[in-house]
LOMAR-528699 format. One record per residue (C-alpha): residue number from 1; residue in three letters; x, y, z. Coordinates in steps of 0.05 Angstrom, whole numbers, plus 32768, in hexadecimal, padded with zeros to 4 digits. Each point is the difference from the previous one (the first is absolute). Layout:
<pts>
NUM,ala,X,Y,Z
...
</pts>
This chain:
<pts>
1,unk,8544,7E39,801D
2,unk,7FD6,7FC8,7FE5
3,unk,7FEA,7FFB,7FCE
4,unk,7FC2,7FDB,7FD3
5,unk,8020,7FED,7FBF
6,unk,7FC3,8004,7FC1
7,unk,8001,7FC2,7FD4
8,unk,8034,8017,7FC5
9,unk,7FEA,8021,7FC5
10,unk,801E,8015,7FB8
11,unk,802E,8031,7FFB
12,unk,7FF9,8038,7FEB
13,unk,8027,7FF6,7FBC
14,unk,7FD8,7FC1,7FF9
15,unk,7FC0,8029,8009
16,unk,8013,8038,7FCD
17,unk,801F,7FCD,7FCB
18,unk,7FB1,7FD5,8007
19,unk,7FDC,8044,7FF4
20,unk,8031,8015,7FC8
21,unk,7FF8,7FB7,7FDB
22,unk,7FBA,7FF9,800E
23,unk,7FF6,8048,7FD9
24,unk,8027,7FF6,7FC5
25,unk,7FDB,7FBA,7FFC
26,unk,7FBB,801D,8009
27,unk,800A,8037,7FCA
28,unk,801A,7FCF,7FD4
29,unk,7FC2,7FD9,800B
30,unk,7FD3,803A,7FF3
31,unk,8022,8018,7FC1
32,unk,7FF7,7FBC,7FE3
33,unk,7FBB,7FF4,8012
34,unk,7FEF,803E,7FDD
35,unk,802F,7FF1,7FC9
36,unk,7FDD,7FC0,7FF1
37,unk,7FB6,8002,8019
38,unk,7FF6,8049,7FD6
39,unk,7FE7,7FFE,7FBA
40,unk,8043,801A,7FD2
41,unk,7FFE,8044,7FF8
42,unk,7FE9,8013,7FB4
43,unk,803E,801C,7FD7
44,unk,7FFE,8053,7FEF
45,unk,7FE4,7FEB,7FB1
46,unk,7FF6,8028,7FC8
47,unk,7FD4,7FFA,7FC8
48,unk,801C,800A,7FBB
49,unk,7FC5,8029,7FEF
50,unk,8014,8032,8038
51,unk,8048,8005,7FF0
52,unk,7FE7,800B,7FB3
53,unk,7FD5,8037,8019
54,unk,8038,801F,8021
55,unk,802B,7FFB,7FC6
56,unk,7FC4,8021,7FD4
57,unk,7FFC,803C,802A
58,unk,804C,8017,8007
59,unk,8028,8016,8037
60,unk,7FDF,8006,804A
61,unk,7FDD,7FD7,8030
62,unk,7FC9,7FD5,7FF8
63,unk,7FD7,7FDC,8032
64,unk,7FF5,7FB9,7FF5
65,unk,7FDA,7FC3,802E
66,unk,803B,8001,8028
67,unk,8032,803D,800E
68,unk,8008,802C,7FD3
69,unk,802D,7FFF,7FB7
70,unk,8032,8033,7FF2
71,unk,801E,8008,7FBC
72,unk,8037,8028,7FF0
73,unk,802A,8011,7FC0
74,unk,804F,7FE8,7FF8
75,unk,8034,8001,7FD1
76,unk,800F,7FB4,8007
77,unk,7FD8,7FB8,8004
78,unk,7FF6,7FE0,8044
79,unk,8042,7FE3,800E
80,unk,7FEA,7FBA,8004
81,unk,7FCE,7FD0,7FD6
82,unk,7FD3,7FD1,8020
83,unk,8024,7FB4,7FE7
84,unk,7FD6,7FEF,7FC4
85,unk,8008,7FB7,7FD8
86,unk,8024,8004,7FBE
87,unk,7FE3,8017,7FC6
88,unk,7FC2,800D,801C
89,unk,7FD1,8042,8023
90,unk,7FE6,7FF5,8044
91,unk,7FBA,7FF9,7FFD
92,unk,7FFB,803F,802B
93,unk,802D,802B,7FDF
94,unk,7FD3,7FEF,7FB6
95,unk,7FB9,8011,8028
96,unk,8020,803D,8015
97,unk,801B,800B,7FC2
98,unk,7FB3,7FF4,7FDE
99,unk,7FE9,8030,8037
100,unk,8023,803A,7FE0
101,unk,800B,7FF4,7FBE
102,unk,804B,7FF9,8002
103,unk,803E,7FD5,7FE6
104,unk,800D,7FCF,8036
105,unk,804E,8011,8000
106,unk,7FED,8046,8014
107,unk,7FE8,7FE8,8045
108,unk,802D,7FE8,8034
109,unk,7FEB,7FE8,8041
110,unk,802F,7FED,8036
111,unk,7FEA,7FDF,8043
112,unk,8015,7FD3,803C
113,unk,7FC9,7FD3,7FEF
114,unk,8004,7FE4,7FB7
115,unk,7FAC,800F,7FE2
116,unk,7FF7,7FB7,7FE3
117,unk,8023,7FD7,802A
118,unk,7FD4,7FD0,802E
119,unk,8011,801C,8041
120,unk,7FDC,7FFD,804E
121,unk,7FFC,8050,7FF3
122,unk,7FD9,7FF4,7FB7
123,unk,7FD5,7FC9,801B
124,unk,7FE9,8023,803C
125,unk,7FED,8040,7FD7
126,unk,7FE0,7FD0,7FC8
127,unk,7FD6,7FD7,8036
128,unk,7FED,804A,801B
129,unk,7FE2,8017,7FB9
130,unk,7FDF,7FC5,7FFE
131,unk,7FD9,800E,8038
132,unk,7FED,8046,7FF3
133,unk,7FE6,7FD6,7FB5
134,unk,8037,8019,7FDC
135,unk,8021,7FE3,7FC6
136,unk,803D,7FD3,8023
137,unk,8029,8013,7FB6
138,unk,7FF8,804C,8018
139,unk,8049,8019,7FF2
140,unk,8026,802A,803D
141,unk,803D,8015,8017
142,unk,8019,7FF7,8050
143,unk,8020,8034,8026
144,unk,8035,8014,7FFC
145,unk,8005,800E,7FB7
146,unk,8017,8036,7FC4
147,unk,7FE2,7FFC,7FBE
148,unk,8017,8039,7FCB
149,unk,7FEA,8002,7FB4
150,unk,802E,8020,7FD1
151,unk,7FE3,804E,7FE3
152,unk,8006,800E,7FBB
153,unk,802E,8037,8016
154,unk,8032,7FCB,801E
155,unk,7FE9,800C,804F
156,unk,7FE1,7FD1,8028
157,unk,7FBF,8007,8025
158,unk,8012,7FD5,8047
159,unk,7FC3,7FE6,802D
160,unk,8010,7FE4,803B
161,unk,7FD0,7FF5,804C
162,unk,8008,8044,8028
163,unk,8038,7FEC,8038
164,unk,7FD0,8007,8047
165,unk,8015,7FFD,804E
166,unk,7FC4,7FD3,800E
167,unk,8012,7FB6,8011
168,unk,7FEC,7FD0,7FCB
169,unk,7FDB,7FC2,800C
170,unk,803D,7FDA,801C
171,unk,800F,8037,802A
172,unk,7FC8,800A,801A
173,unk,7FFD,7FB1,8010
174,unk,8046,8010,802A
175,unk,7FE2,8038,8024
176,unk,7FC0,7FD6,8013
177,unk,8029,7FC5,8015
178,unk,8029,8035,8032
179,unk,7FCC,801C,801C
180,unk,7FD7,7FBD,800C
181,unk,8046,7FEB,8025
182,unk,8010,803F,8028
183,unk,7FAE,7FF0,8015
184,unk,800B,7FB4,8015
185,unk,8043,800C,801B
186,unk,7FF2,8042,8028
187,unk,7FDD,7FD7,8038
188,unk,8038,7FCB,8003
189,unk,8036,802E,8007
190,unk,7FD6,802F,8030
191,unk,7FF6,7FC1,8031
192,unk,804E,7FF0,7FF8
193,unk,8022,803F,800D
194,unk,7FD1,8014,8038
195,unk,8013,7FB4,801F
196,unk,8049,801E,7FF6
197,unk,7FF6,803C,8017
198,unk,7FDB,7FEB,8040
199,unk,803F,7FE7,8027
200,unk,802A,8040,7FED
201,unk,7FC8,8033,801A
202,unk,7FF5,7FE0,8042
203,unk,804D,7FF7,8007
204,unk,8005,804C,7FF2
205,unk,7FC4,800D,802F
206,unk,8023,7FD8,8032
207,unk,8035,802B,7FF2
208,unk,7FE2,8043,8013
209,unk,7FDC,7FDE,8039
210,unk,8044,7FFA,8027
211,unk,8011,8042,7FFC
212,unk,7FBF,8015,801E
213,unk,7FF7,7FC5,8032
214,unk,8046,7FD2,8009
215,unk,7FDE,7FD6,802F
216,unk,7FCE,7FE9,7FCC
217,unk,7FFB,7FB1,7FFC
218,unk,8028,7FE2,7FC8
219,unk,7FEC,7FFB,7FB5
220,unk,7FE4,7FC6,7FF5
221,unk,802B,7FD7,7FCB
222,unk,7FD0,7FF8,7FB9
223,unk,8015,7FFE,7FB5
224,unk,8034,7FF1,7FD3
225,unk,8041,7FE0,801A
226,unk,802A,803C,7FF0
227,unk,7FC9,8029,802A
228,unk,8001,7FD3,8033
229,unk,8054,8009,800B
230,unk,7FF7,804D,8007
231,unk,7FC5,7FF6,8029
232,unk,8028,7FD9,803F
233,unk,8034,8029,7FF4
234,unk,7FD4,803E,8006
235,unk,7FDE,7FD9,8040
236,unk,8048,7FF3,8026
237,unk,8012,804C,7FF8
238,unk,7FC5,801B,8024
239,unk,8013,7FC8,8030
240,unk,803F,801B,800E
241,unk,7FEE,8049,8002
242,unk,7FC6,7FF5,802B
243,unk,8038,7FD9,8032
244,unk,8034,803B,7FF7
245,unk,7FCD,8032,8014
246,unk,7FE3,7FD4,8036
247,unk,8055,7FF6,801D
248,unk,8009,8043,7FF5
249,unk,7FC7,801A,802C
250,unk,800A,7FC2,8030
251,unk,8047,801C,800D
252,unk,7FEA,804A,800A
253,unk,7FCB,7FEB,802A
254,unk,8030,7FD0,8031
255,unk,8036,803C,7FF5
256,unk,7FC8,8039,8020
257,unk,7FF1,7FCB,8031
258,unk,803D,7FF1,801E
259,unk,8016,804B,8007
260,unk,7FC8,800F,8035
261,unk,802B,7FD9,8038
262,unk,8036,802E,7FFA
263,unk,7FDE,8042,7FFC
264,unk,7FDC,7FE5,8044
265,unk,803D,7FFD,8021
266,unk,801F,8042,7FDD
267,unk,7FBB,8023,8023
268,unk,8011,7FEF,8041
269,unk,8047,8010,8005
270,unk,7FF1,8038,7FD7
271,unk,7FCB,8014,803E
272,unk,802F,7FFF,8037
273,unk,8030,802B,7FD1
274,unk,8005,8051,8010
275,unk,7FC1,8024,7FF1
276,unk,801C,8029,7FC1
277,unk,801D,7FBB,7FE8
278,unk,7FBF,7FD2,8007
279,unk,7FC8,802F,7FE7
280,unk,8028,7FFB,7FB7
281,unk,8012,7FB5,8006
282,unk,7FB7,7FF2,8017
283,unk,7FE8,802D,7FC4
284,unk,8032,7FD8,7FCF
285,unk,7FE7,7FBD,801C
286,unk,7FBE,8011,7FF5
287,unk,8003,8010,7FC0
288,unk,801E,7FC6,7FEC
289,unk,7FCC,7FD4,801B
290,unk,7FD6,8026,7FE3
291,unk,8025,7FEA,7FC1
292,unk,8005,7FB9,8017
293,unk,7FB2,7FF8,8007
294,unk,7FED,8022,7FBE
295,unk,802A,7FD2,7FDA
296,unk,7FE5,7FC5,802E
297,unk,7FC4,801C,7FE2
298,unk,8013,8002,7FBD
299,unk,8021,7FB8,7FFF
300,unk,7FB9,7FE7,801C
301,unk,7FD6,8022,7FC8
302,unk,8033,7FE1,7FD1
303,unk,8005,7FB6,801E
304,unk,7FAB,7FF9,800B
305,unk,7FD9,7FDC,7FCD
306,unk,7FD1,802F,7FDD
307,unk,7FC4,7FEA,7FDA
308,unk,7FF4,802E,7FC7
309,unk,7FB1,8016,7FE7
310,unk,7FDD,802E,7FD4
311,unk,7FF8,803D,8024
312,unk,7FE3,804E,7FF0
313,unk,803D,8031,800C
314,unk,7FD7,803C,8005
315,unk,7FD6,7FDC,8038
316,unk,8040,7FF6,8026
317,unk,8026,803F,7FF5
318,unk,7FB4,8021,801F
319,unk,7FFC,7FD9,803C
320,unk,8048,800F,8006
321,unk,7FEE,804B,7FFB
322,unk,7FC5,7FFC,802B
323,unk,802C,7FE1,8045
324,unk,8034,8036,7FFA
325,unk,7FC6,8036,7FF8
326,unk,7FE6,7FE4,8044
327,unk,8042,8009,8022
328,unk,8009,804C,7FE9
329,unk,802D,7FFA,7FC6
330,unk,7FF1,8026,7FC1
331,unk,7FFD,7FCC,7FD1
332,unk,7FC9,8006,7FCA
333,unk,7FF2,7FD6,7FB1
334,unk,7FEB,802D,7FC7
335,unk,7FFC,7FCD,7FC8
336,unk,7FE4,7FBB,800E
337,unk,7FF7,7FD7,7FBE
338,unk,7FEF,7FBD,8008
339,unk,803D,7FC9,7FF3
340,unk,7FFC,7FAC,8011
341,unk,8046,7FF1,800F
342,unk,801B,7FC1,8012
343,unk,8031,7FFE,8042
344,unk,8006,7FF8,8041
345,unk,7FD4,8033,802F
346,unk,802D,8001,8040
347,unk,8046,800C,7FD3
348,unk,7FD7,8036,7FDE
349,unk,7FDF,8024,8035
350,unk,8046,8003,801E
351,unk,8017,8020,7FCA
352,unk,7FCD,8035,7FF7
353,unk,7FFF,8010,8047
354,unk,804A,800D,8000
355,unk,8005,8030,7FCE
356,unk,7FC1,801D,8019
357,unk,801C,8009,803F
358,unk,8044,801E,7FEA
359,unk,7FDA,802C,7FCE
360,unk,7FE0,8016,8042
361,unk,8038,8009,802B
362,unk,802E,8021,7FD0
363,unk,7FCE,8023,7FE3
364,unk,7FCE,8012,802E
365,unk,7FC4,7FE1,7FD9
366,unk,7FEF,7FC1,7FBF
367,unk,7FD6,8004,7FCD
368,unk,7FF1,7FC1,7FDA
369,unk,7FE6,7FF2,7FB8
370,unk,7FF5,7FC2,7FDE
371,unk,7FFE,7FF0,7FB8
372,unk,800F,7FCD,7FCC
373,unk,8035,8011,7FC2
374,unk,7FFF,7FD3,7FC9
375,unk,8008,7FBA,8030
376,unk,8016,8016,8038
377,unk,7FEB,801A,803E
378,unk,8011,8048,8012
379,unk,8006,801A,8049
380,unk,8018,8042,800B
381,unk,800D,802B,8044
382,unk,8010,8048,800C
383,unk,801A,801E,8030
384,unk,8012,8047,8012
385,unk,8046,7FF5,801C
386,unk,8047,8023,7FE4
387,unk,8009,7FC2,7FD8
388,unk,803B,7FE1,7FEE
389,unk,8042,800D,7FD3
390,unk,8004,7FD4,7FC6
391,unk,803C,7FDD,801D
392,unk,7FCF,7FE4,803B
393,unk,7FC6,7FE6,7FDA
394,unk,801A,7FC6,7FF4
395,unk,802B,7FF8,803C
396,unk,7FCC,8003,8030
397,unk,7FE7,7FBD,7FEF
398,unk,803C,7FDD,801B
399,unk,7FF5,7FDF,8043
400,unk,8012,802E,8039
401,unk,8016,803E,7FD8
402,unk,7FDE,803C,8017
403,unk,8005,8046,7FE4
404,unk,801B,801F,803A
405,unk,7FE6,8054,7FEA
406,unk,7FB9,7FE8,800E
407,unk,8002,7FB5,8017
408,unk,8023,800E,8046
409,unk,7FFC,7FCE,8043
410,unk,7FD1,802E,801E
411,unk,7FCA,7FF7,7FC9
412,unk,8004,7FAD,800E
413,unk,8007,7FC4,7FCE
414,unk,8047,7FDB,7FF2
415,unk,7FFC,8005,7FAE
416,unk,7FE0,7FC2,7FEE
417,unk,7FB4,801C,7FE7
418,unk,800F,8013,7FBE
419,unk,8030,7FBF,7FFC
420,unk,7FD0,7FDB,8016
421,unk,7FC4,801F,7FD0
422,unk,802D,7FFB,7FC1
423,unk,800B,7FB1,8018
424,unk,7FB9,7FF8,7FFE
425,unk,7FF1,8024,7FBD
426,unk,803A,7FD4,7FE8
427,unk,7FE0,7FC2,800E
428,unk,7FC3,8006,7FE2
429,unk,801E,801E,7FBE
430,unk,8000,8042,800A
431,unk,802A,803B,801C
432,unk,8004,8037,8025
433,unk,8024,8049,7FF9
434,unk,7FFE,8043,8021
435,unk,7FFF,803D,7FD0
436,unk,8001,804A,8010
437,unk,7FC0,8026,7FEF
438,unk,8007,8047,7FDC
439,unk,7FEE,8035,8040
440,unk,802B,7FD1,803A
441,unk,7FE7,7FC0,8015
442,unk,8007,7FAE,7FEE
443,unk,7FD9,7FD8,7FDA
444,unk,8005,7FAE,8012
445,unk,7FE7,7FDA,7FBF
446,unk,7FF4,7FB8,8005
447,unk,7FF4,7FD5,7FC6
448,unk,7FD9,7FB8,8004
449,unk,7FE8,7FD0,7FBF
450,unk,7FB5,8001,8000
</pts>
């Protein structure tokens, strides 16, 4: 089979690695354009004032410019002491100290952030002040803090910021700088993976195409390298299943052929045999010509090019319906719903008008119904025959096999219409089964994708 080879293209690893660097790259981008085009996020500050009002009122929780303050009373100090220079009072601690009237040394304040040092945090909270016309010498604290002043009972009274789930300002900075990725990277990754994907969905399609059609033309060869490989291997395996089949048939068909020329001669010798010896032999002959030409037939069906088109199944099945209603038969539809299927119209009118017909003649009459079931096509006939045992339903569908209770030489046919209906079915991606209805009688079900 030959073969048009596409220019190459990445692989697929090369493919996944470009999408995988180009999205850590991208975010990385993002997060740093935010990081350094946003205005700093002002520091969770305190005023001294507020703490001092805290500490006036005692235990509890107070609510401040910010979140909340919550004091509390303990036995012992805050653990650690903001750093203060030698021999001197942080200029904090003494307006705090002012605030409430108190010895210095009965204050300690502990922080991550020392209160007088020059630090980004203190300037950006100072330059803040100053724009709201505050005084830049306004004394705070920065989260996260502890101050506690000593009791005259030996407790201490502890205020510290109430601890919150929300995000603070640098959090909330990380979340925005996600989010504004996820938002530019979304349609990048979209347009990759449905590139990547598009290979592997028509390969799968392809896929499910052979089962219902394998004399559909080859998939044509498109995507990444590694696609590509399964691709021609997929291609040369419908290849040589589609030249099995065809040797297969070709060599039943040549087979069937060939035995004609010596049943002719066995029916003449067999006519100038004794009368009670040549009606049997004659009868035998017969029937196996009859057996000869049906499989002819069905080798013919299977060999001819078919050309497959949308087509309304209940339409069919009621024309079908109507031509044996002309000839006699009891054959009748009860339920008609309207299904597009795609297949070919001669395979499938064979089909229908062979279990039809045997619903008819082992039956004595056929009632229809079409309907669709989730994606597939539903045909159903009834009949009102003896039915089958359970052993047989399945049995009957092999070529030649006839149930000999109700399927006997006298009531015609070799055994190949319900082989030759389940073939069909087959094909197109479907089935068909025989199923005994409660009260006597079959039931053929066929299935077809809409």
């Amino acid at each position: 089979m030959s073969e048009t080879r596409p220019p190459p293209t990445a692989s697929l690893f090369a493919q996944v690695l470009v999408l995988t660097v180009l999205s850590v790259v991208g975010a990385l981008t993002i997060n740093l354009l935010v990081v350094l085009n946003l205005p700093p996020p002002t520091p969770d500050f305190y005023r001294m004032a507020e703490i001092a009002q805290v500490l006036k009122q005692g235990p509890g929780v107070t609510t401040s410019d910010h979140r909340p303050l919550i004091s509390r009373m303990a036995d012992q100090a805050p653990a650690v002491e903001a750093p203060t220079p030698p021999q001197s009072t942080p200029p904090g601690k003494k307006a705090l100290a002012q605030m409430l009237g108190v010895d210095p040394a009965s204050l300690v304040i502990t922080s991550d952030l020392s209160p007088f040092s020059d630090r980004r945090e203190f300037r950006i909270v100072r330059n803040e002040l100053t724009q709201k016309g505050e005084s830049a010498e306004e004394r705070f604290l920065i989260a996260p803090f502890q101050v506690g002043l000593k009791r005259p009972d030996g407790r201490w009274l502890v205020v510290q910021p109430k601890p919150t789930f929300a995000p603070d300002a640098w959090q909330q900075r990380l979340i925005l700088s996600v989010i504004l990725s996820a938002l530019a990277l979304t349609p990048v990754a979209y347009l990759f993976a449905r590139r990547l994907a598009k290979p592997i969905s028509l390969f799968a399609r392809a896929a499910e195409r052979l089962g219902r059609d394998p004399r559909a033309p080859p998939l044509a060869i498109n995507g990444p390298s590694e696609i590509g490989v399964a691709v021609r291997a997929f291609n040369e395996m419908q290849e040589r299943l589609a030249r099995y089949v065809t040797n297969r048939t070709a060599v039943v068909g040549a087979i069937a052929h060939d035995l004609r020329t010596p049943l002719t001669r066995l029916r003449f010798r067999a006519e100038s045999a004794p009368p009670e010896i040549s009606v049997r032999m004659i009868a035998d002959i017969a029937e196996m010509e009859a057996m000869i030409s049906g499989t002819l037939a069905f080798v013919r069906d299977e060999t001819r090019k078919t050309e497959r088109t949308r087509l309304e199944l209940s339409s069919l099945l009621e024309s079908l319906v109507d031509e044996l209603s002309e000839t006699g038969l009891c054959v009748s539809i009860d339920r008609a719903e309207r299904v597009v299927v795609d297949g070919d119209p001669v395979a499938l009118r064979r089909l229908f008008n062979n279990l039809l017909d045997n619903a008819v003649k082992f039956g004595r009459q056929a009632r229809a119904r079409v309907y669709v079931d989730c994606a597939s096509a539903i045909v159903e006939i009834d009949d009102d025959g003896c039915g089958l045992p359970a052993s047989e339903l399945e049995r009957v569908f092999e070529p030649f096999h006839r149930y000999e209770a109700s399927r006997s030489r006298e009531t015609g046919g070799i055994g190949l219409g319900l082989a030759v209906a389940r073939s069909v079915a087959r094909a197109h991606g479907g089935d068909a089964r025989l199923e005994n209805r409660e009260g006597g009688g079959l039931t053929a079900r066929v299935t077809l994708p809409i």
